[in-house]
BALOBA-1460 file (C-alpha; in Angstrom, 3 decimals):
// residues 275
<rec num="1" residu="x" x="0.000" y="0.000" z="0.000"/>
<rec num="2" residu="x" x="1.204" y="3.312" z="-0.507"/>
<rec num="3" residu="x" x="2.356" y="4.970" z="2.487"/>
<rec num="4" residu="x" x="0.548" y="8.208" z="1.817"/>
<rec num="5" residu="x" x="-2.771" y="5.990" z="1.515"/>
<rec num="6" residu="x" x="-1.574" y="4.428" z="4.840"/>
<rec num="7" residu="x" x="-1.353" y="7.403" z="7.035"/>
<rec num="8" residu="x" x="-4.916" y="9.059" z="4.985"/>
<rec num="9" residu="x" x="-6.667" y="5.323" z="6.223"/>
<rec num="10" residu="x" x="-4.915" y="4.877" z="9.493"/>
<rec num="11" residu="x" x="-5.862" y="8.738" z="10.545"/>
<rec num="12" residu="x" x="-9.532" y="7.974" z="9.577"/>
<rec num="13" residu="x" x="-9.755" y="4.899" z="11.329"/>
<rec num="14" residu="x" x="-8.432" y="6.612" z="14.370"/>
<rec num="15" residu="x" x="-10.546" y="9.585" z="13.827"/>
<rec num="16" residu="x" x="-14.060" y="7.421" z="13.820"/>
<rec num="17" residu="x" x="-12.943" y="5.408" z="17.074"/>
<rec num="18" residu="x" x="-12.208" y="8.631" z="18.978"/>
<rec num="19" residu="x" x="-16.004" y="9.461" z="17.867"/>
<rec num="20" residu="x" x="-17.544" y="6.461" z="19.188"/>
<rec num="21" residu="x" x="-15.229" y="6.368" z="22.233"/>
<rec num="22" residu="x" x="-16.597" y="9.835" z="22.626"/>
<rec num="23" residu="x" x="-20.090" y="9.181" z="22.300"/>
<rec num="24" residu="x" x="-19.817" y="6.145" z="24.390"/>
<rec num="25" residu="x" x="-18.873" y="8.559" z="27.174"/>
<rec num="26" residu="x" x="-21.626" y="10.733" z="26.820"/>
<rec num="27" residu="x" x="-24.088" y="8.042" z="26.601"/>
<rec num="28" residu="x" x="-22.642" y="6.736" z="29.412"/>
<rec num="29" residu="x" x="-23.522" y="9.568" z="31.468"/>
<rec num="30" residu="x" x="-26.936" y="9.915" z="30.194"/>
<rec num="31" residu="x" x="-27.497" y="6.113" z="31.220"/>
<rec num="32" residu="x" x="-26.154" y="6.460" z="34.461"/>
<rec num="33" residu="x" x="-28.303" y="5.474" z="37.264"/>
<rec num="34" residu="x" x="-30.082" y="7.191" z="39.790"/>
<rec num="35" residu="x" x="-30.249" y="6.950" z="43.513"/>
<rec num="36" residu="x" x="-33.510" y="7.620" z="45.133"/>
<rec num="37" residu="x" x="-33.574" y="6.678" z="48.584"/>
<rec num="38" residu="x" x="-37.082" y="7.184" z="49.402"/>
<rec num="39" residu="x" x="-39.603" y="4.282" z="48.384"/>
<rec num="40" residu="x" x="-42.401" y="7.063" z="47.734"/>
<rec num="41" residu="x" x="-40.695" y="9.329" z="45.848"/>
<rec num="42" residu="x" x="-39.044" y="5.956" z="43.397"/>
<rec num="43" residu="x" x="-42.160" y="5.133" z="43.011"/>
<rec num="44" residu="x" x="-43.799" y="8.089" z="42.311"/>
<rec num="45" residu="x" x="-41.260" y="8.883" z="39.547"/>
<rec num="46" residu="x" x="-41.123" y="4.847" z="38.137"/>
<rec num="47" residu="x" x="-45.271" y="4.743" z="37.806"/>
<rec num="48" residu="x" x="-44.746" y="8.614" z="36.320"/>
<rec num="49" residu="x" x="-42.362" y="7.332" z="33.765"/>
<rec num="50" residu="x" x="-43.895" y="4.377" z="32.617"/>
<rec num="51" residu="x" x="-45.849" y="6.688" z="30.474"/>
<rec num="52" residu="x" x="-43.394" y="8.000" z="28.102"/>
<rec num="53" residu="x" x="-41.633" y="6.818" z="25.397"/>
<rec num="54" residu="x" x="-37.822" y="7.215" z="24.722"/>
<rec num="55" residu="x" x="-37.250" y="10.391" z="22.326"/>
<rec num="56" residu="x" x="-34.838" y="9.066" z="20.232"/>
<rec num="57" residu="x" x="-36.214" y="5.588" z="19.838"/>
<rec num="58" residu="x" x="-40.227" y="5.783" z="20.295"/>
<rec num="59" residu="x" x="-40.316" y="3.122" z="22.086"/>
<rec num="60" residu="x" x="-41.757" y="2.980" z="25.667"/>
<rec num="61" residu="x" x="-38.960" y="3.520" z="28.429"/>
<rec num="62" residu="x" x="-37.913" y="0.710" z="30.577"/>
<rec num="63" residu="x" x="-37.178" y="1.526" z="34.081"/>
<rec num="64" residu="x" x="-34.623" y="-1.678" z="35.350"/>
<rec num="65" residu="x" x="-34.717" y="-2.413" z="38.887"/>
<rec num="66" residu="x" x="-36.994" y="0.703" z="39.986"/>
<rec num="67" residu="x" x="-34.058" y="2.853" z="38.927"/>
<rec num="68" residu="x" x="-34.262" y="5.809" z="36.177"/>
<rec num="69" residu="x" x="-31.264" y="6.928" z="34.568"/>
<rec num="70" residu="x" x="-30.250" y="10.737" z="34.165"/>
<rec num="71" residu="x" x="-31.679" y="10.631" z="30.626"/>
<rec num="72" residu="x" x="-35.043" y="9.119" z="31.799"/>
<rec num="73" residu="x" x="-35.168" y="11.734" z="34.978"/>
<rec num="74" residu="x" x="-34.937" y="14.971" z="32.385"/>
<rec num="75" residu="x" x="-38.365" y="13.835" z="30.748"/>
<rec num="76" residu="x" x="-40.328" y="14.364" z="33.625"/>
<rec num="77" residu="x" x="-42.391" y="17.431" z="33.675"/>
<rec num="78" residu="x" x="-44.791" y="17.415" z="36.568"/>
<rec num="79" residu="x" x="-44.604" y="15.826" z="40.066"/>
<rec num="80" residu="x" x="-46.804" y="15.139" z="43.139"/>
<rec num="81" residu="x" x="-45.664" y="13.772" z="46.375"/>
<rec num="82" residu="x" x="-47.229" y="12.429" z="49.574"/>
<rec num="83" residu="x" x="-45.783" y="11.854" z="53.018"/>
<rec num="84" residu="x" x="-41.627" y="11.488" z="51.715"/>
<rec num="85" residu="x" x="-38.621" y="11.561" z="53.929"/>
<rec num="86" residu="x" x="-36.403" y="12.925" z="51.322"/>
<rec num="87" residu="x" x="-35.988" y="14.326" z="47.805"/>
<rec num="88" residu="x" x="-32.796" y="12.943" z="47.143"/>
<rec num="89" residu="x" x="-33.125" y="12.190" z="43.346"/>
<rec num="90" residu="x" x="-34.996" y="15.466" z="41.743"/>
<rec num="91" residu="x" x="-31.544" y="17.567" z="41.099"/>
<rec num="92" residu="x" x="-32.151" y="15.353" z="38.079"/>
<rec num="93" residu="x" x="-35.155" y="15.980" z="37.583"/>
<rec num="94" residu="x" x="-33.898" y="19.380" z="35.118"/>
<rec num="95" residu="x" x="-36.739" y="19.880" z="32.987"/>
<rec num="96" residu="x" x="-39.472" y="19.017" z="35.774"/>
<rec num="97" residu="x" x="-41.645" y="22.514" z="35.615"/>
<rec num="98" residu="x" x="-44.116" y="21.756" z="38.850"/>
<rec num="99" residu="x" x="-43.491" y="20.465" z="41.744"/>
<rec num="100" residu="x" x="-46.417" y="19.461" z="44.277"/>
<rec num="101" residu="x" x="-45.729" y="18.206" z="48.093"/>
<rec num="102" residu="x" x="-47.821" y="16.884" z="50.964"/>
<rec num="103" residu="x" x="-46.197" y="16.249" z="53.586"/>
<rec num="104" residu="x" x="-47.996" y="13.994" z="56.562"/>
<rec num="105" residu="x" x="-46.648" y="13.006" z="60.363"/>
<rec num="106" residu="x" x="-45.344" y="16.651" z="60.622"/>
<rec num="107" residu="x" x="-42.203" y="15.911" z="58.303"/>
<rec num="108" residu="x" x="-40.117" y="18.782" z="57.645"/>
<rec num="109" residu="x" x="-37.752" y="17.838" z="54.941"/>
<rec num="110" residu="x" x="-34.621" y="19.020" z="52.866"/>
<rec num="111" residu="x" x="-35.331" y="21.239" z="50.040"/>
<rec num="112" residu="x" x="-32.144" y="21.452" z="48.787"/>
<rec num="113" residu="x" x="-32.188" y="18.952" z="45.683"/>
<rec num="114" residu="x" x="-34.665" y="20.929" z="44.824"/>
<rec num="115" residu="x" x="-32.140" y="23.780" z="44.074"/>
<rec num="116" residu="x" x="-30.942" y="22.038" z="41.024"/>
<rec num="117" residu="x" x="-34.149" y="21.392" z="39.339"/>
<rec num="118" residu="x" x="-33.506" y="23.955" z="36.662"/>
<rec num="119" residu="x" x="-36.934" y="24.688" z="34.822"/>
<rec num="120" residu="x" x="-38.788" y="24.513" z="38.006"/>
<rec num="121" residu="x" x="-41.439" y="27.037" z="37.482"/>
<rec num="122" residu="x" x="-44.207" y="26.479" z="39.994"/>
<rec num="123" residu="x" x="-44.219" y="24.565" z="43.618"/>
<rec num="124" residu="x" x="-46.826" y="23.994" z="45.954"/>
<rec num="125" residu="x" x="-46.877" y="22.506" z="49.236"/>
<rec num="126" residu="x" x="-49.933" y="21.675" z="51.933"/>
<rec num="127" residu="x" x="-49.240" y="20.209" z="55.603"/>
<rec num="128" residu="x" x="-52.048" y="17.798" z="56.501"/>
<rec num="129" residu="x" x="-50.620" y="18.309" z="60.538"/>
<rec num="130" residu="x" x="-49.360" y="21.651" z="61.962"/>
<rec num="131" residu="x" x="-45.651" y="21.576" z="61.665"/>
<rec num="132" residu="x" x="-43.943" y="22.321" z="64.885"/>
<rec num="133" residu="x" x="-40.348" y="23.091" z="63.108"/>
<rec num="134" residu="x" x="-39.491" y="25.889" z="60.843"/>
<rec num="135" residu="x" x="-39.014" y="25.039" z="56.968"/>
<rec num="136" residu="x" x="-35.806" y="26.190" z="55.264"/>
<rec num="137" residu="x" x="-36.679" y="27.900" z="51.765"/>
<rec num="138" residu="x" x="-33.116" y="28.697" z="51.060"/>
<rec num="139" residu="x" x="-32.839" y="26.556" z="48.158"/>
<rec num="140" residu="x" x="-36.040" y="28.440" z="46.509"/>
<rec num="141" residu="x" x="-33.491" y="30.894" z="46.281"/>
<rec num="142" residu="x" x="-31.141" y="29.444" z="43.765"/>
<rec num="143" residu="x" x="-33.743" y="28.811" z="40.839"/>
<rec num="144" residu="x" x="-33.726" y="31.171" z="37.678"/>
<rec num="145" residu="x" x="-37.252" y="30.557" z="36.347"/>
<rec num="146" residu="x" x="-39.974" y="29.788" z="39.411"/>
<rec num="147" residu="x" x="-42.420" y="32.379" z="39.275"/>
<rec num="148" residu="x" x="-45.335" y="30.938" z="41.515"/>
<rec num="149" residu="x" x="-44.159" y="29.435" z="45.015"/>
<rec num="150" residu="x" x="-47.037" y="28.055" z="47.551"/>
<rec num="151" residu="x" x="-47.120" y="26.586" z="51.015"/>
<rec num="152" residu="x" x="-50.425" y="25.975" z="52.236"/>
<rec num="153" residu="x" x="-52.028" y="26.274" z="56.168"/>
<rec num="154" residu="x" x="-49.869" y="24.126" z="59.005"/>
<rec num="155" residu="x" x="-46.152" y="25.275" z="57.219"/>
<rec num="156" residu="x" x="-43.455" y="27.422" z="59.113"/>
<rec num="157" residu="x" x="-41.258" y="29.530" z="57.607"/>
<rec num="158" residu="x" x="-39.404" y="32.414" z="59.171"/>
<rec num="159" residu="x" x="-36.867" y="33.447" z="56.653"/>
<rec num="160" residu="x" x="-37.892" y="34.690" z="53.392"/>
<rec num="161" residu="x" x="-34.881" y="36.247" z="52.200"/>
<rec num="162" residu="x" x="-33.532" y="34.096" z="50.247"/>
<rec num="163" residu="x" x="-36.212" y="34.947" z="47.631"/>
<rec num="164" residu="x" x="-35.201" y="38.368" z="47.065"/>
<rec num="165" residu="x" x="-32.610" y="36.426" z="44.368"/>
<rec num="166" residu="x" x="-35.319" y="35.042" z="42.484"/>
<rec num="167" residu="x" x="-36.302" y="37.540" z="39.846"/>
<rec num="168" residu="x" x="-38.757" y="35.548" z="37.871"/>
<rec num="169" residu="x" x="-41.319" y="34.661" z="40.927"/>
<rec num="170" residu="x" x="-44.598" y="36.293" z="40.486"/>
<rec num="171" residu="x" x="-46.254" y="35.744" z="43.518"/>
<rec num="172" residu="x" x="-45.854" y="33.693" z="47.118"/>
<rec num="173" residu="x" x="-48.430" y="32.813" z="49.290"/>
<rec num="174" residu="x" x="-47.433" y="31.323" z="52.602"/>
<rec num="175" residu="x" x="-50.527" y="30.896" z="55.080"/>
<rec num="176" residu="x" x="-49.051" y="29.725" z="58.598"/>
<rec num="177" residu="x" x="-50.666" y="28.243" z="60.894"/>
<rec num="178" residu="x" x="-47.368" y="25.513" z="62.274"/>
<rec num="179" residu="x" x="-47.119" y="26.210" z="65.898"/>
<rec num="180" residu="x" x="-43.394" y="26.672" z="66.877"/>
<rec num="181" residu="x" x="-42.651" y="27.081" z="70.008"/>
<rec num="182" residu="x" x="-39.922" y="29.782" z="71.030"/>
<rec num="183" residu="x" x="-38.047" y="29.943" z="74.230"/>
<rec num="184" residu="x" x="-39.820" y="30.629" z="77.399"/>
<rec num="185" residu="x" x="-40.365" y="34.750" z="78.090"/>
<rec num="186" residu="x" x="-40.136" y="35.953" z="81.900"/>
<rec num="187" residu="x" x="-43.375" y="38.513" z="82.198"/>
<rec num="188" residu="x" x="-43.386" y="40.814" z="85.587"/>
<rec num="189" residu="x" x="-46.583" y="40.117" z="87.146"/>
<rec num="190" residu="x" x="-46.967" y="44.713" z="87.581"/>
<rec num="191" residu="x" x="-45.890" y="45.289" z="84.101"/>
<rec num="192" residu="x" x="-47.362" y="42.705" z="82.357"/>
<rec num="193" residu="x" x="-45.881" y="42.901" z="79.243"/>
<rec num="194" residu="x" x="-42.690" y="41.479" z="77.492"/>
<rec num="195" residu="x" x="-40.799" y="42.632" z="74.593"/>
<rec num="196" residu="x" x="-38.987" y="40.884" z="71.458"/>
<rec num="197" residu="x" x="-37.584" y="40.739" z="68.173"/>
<rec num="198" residu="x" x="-39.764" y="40.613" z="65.356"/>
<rec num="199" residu="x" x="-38.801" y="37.114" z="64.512"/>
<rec num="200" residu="x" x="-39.489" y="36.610" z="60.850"/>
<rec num="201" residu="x" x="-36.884" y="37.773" z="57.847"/>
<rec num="202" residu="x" x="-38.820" y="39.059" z="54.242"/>
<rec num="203" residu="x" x="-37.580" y="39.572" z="50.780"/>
<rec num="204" residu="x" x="-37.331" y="42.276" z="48.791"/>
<rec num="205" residu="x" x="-40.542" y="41.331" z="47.406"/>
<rec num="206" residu="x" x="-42.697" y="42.663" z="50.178"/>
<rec num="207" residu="x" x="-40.638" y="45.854" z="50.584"/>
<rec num="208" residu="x" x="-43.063" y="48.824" z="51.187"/>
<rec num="209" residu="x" x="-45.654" y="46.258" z="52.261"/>
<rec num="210" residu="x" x="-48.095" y="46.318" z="54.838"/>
<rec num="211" residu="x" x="-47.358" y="44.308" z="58.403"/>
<rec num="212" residu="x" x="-49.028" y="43.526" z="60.603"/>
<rec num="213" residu="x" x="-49.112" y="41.417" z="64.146"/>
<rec num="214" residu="x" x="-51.852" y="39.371" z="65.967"/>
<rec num="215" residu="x" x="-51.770" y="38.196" z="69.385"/>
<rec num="216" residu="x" x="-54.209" y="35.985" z="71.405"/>
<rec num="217" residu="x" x="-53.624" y="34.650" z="75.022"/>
<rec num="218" residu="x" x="-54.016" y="30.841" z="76.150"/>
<rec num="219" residu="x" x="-54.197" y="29.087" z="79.676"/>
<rec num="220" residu="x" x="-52.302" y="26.265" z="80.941"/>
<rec num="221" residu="x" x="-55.588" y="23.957" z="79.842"/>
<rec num="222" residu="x" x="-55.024" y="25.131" z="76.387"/>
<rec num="223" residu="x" x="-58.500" y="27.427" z="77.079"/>
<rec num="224" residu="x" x="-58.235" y="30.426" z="74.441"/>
<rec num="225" residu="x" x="-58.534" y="33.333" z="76.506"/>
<rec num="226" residu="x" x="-59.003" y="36.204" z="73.925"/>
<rec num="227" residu="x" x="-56.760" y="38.605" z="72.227"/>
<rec num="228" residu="x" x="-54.139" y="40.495" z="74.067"/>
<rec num="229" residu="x" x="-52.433" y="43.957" z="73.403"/>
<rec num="230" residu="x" x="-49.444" y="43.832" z="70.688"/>
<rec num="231" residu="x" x="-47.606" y="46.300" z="69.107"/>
<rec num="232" residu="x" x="-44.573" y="46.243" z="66.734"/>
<rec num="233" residu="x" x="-42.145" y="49.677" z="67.547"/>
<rec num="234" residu="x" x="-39.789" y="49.168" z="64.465"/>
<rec num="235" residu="x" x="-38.504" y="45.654" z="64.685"/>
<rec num="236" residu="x" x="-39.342" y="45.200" z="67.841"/>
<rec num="237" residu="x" x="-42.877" y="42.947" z="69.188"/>
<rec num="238" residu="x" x="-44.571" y="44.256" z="72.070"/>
<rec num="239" residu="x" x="-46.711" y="42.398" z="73.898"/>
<rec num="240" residu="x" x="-48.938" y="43.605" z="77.152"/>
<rec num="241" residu="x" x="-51.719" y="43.748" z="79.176"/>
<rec num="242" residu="x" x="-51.656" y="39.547" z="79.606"/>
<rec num="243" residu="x" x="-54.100" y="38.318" z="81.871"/>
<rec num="244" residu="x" x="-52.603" y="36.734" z="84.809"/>
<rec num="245" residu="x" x="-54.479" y="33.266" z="84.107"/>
<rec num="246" residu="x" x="-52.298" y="33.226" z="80.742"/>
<rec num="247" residu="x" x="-49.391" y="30.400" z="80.025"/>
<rec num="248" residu="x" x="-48.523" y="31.304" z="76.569"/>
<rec num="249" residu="x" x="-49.182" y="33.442" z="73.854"/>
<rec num="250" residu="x" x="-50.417" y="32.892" z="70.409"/>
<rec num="251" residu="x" x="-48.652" y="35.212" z="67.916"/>
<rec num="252" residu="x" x="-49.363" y="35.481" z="64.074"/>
<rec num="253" residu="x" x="-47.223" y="37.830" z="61.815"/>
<rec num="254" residu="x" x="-48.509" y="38.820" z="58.441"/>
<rec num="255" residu="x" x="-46.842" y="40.950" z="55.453"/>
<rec num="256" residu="x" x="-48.415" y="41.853" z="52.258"/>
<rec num="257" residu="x" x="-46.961" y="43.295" z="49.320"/>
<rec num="258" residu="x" x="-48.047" y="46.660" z="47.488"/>
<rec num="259" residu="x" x="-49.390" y="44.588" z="44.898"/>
<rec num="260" residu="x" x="-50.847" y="41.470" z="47.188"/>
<rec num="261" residu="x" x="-49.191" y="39.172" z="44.893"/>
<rec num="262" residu="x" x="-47.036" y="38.062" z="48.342"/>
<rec num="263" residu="x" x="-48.627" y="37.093" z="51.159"/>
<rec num="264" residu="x" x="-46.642" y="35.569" z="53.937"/>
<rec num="265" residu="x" x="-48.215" y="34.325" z="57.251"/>
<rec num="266" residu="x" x="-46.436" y="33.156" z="60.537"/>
<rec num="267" residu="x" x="-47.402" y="32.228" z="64.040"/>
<rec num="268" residu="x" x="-45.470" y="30.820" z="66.647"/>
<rec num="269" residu="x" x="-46.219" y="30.319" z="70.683"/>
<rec num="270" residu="x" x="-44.305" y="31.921" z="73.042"/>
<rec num="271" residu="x" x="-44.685" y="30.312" z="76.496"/>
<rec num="272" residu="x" x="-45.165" y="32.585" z="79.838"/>
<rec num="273" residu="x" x="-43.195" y="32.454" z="82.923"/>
<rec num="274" residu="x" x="-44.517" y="34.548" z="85.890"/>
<rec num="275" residu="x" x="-42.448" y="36.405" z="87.962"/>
């Protein structure tokens, strides 16, 4: 053969096996499997799956041993979960645009996969039980397209700051109503009265909003008692004129935005010692 012919055929050959050792990488990664601790949210996503077929090939996707690959996970669109322990599995999840969660037996759970879920436009999110432990929305923070965030009645949340980075959401409603119970106050039995920090942080979204503070008084027997004074004095709560049969108080903090597109409701309980 002539040698000029040799080195044209040998660089071809060389040239085409690079390409499939290339592509065999990059398949390789698409195929790669992934881990989904939780048996709800694996199953949620299999059943969801076995509705679609594969892009390239038409034909309907097989899901081996109850565990999608990365290629599989980027079809999904919309998902609905009940009572999970963790979401360990939905950063891969990139094209998934809704998002809805229920959590039961007063789970509060990481949000932080969540973070990586690129397309995420829309998540909402209704406790069946009051939640007695805040919920961290930091990882709302890092998404570039959610524009309509929801967390129905019994949900905590006391730091809404991270938000402010998300330029795309529309509106937020947040509606309280988890009981979280703060550190014990000592209340002088002349004054009657105690005084703290407003406890909740709020993003640039409700700046220029309206706030606003509710306060109601409860016995040791859990009897409601009524309403009690409360002002807020800049950032600080002020709470007085609590009747002396009173062994914790009941306090609900509500912003609005100018536009009541955000809405953002917390309470917590604040327990009474006399002195």
């Amino acid at each position: 053969m002539d040698k000029k012919k040799w080195v044209k055929t040998g660089a071809i050959t060389l040239g085409m096996v690079a390409s499939l050792l290339v592509g065999t990488k990059l398949s390789g990664a698409d195929e790669k499997k992934v881990y989904i601790p939780d048996d709800e949210v694996r199953s949620t996503i299999v059943r969801e799956l076995n509705g679609y077929s594969d892009p390239e090939t038409g034909e309907e996707l097989v899901i081996e041993n109850e565990l999608p690959t990365v290629r599989q996970m980027n079809q999904l669109e919309n998902l609905s979960f009940y009572n999970v322990s963790s979401f360990e599995g939905l950063q891969h999840a990139k094209n998934a645009k809704r998002l809805y969660y229920a959590p039961e037996d007063n789970e509060v759970i990481d949000f932080r996969p969540i973070a990586k879920m690129e397309k995420l436009e829309e998540f909402f999110c209704y406790s069946f039980n009051q939640t007695t432990t805040p919920f961290d929305i930091s990882a709302f923070g890092e998404l570039k397209h959610l524009n309509s965030l929801n967390f129905g009645y019994n949900v905590s949340i006391f730091d809404f700051s991270p938000l402010s980075n998300v330029k795309t959401l529309k509106s937020l409603h947040a509606y309280g109503g988890g009981m979280v119970e703060f550190p014990a106050v000592y209340v002088d039995q002349t004054t009657k009265s105690f005084k703290m920090k407003h406890p909740v942080k709020y993003s640039t979204q409700f700046d220029g909003g309206n706030k606003e503070i509710e306060a109601m008084e409860f016995a040791g027997n859990e009897e409601a008692l009524g309403n009690v004074d409360v002002l807020l004095k800049e950032d600080k709560v002020i709470v007085s004129n609590i009747s002396k049969d009173a062994a914790k108080i009941h306090l609900r903090f509500v912003m609005n935005s100018t536009d009541n597109n955000f809405l953002a409701v917390t309470d917590c309980i604040v327990p009474i010692i006399w002195e």
